[in-house]
Structures are given as structure tokens and as C-alpha cells.
Backbone as CSV, one residue per row, in Angstrom:
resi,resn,N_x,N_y,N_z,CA_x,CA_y,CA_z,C_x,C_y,C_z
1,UNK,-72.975,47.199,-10.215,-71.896,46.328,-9.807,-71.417,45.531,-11.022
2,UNK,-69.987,45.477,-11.567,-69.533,44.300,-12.416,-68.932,43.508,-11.994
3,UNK,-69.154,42.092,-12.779,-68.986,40.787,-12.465,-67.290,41.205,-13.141
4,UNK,-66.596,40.595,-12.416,-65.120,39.810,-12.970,-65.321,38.224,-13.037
5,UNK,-64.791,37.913,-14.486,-65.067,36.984,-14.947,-63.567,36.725,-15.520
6,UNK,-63.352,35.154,-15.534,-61.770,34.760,-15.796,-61.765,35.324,-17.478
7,UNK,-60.601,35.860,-17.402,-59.994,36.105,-18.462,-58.937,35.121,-19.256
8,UNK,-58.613,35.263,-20.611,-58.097,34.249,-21.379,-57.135,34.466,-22.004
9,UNK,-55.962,34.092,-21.928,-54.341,34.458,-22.660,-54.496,33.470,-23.863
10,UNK,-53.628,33.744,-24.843,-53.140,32.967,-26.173,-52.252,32.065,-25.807
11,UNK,-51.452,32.235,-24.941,-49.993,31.599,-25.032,-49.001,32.024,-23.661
12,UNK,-48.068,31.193,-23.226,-47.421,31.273,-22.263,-46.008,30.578,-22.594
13,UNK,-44.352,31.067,-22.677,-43.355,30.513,-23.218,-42.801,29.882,-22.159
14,UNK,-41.713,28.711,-22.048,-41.257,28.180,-21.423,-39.840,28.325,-22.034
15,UNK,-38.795,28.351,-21.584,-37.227,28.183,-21.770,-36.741,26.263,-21.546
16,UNK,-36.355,25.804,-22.511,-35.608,24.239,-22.295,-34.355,24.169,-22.688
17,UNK,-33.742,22.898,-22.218,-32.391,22.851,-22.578,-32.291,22.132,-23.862
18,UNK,-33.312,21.370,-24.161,-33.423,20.585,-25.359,-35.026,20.592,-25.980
19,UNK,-35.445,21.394,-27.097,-36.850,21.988,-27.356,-37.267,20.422,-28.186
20,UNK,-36.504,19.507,-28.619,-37.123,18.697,-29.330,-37.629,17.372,-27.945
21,UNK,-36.427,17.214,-26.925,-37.186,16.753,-25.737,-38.639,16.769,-25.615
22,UNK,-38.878,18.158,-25.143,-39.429,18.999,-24.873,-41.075,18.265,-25.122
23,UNK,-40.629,18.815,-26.784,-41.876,18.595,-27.523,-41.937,17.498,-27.268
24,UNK,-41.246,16.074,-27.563,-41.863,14.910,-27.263,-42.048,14.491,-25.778
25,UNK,-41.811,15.006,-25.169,-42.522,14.827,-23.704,-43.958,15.683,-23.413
26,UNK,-44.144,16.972,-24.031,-45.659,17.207,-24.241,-46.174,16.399,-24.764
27,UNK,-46.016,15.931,-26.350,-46.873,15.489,-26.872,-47.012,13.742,-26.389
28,UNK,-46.412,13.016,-26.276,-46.591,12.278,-25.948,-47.077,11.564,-24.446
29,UNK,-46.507,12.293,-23.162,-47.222,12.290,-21.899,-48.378,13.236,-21.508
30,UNK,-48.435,14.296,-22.095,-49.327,15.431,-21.902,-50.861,15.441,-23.386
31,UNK,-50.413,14.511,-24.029,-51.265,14.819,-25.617,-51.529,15.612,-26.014
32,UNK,-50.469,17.087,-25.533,-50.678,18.404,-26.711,-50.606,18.130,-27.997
33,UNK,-50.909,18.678,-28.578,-50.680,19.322,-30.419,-49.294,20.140,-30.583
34,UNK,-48.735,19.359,-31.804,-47.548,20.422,-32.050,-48.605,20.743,-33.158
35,UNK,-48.613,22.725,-33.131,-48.541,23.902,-34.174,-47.308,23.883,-35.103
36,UNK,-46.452,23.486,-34.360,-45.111,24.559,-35.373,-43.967,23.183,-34.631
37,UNK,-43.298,22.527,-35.721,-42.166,21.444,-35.246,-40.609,22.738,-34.569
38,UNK,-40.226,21.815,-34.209,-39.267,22.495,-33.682,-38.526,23.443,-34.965
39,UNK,-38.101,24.719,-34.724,-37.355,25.434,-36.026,-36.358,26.517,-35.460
40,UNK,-35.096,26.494,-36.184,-34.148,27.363,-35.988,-34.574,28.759,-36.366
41,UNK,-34.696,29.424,-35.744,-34.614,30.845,-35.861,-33.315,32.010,-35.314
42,UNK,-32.609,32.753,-36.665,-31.571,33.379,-36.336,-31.556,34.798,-36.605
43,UNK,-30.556,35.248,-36.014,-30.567,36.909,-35.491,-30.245,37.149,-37.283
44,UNK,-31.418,37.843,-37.679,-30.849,38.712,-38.974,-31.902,39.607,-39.294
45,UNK,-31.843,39.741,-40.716,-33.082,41.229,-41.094,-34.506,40.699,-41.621
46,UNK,-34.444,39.173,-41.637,-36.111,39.064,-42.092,-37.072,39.304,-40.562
47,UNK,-38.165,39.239,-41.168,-39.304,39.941,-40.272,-39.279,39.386,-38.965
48,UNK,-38.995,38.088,-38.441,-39.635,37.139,-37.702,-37.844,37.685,-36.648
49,UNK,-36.707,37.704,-37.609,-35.211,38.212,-36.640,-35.561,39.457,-36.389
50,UNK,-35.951,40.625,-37.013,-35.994,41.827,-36.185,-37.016,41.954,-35.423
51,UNK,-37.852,41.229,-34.916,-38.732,41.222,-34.017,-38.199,40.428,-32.963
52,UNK,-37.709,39.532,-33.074,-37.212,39.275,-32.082,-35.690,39.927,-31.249
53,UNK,-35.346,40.405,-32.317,-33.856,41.503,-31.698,-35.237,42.874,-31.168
54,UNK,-35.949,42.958,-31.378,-37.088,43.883,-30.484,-37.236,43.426,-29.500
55,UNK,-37.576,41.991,-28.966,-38.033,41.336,-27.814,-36.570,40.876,-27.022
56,UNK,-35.476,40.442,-27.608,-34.161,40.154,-26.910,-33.323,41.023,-26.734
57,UNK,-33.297,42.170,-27.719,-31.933,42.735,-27.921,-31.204,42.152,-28.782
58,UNK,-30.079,43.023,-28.876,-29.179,42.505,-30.139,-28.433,41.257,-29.297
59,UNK,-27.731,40.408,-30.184,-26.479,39.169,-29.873,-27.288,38.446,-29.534
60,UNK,-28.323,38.217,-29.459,-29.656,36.777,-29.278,-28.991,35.595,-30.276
61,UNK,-28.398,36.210,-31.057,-27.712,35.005,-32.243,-28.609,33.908,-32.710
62,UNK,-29.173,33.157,-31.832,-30.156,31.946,-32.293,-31.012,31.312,-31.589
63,UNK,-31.847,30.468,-31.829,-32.880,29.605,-30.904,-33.215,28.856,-31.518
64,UNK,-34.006,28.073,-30.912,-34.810,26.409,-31.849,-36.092,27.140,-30.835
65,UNK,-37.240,27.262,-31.557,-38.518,27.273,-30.875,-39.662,26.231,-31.593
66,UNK,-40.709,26.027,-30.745,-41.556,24.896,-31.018,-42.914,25.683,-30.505
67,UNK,-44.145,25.164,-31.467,-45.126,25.950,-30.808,-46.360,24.650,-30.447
68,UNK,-46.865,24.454,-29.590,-47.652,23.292,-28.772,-48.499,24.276,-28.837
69,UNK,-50.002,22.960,-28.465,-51.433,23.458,-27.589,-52.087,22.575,-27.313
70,UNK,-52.310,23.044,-25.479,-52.872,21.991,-24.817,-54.110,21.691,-25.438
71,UNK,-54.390,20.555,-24.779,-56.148,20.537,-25.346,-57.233,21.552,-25.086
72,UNK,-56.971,22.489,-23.954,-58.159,23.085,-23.629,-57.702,24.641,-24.869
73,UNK,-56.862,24.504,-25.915,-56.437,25.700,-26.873,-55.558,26.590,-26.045
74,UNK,-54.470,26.195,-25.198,-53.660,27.297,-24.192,-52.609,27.058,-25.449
75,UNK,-51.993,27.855,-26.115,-50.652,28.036,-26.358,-49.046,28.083,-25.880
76,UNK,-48.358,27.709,-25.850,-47.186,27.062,-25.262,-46.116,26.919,-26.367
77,UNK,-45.134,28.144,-26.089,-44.115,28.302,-27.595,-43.245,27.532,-26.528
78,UNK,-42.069,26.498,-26.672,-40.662,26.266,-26.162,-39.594,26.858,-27.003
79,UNK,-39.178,27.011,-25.494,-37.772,27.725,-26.581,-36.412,27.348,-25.801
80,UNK,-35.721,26.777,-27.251,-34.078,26.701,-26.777,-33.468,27.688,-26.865
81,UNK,-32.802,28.287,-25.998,-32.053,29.441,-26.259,-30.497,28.876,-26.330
82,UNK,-29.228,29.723,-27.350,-27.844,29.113,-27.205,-27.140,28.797,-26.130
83,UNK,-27.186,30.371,-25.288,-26.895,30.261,-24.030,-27.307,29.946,-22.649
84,UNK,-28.639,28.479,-22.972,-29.307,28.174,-22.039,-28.531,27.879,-20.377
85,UNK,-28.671,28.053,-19.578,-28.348,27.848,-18.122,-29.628,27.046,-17.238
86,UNK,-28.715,26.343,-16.961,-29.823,25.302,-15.574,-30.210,26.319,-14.672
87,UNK,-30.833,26.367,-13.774,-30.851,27.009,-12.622,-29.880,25.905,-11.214
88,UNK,-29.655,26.889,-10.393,-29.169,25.523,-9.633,-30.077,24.799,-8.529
89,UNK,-30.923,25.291,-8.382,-32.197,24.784,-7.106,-33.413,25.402,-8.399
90,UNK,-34.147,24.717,-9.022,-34.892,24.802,-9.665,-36.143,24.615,-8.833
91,UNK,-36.638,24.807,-7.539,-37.779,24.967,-6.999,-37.451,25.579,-5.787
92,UNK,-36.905,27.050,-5.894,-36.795,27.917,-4.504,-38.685,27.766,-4.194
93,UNK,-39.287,26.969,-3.117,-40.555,27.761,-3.228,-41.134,28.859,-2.347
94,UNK,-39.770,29.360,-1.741,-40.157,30.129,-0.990,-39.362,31.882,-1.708
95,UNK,-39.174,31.616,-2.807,-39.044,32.981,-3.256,-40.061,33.294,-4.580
96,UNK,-40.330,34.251,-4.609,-41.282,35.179,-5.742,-40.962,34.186,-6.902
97,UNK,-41.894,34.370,-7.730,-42.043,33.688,-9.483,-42.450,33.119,-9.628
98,UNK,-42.451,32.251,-10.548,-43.175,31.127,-11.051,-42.993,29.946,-10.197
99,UNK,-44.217,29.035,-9.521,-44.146,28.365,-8.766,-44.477,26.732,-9.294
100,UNK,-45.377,26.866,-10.086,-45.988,25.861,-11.225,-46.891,25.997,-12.135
């Protein structure tokens, strides 16, 4: 018989409308660690843009991402995207996804 035993992720991303918010509302109500201050990252040919035109597709054009970690070492990249959108009922809780 094998035991299942919890397993452990690196990191989990979040989408914001404002990533420097963001960060200072982790770090300061939550007492994460910023890794990485907030930084522009844009669609072109160094290593870090064609990987991400791998993960977006092309016309991604830009982002501000920030990289946090809680205290217990969970990873937590934020990311501004250009064409960010609100949702308009930001807690359906009666449909599929992310709940909290």
C-alpha cells in the first residue's frame, strides 16, 4: 500500500490591476518577502521575451511583474498585464475556478 503525502509547488501567479499596489499590500499586511521589485518586461528577442511569447503568444507587448514569498517559502509572481480587465462579479461562488 502507498501513503499519499501532500505535495509541494514553487509558485502560484496572480493577475492585478496595479502590481506595485499589490506588492505593498503583501508585504506590508501579509509580511511576505519581495524576491524581485516590481519590473517591466517587454515583448522582444532576449531570453526572458521569447519565453514568454512561448507562454502568451505573440502581441503580449508588456507587463510589470513582481516576485513575493510567503513565509512558509510559497512563491507568488504578480503580474500587471496592459490589457488588464476587472471581472464584473469577482466572486461567482457558485461557478468552477478559483474560489480562494
Amino acid at each position: 500500500m502507498s501513503h499519499t503525502y501532500p505535495r509541494s509547488f514553487s509558485h502560484i501567479g496572480i493577475s492585478v490591476p496595479d502590481v506595485e499596489k499589490a506588492v505593498n499590500f503583501y508585504t506590508k499586511v501579509m509580511g511576505w518577502y519581495t524576491i524581485m521589485e516590481p519590473t517591466l518586461i517587454t515583448e522582444d528577442k532576449s531570453p526572458i521575451g521569447e519565453m514568454c511569447t512561448e507562454v502568451f503568444g505573440e502581441k503580449w507587448e508588456k507587463f510589470k511583474i513582481a516576485h513575493l514569498s510567503t513565509g512558509d517559502r510559497i512563491g507568488v509572481e504578480i503580474f500587471e498585464f496592459k490589457n488588464q480587465e476587472d471581472p464584473k462579479d469577482n466572486f461567482e461562488y457558485w461557478k468552477t475556478g478559483i474560489f480562494h
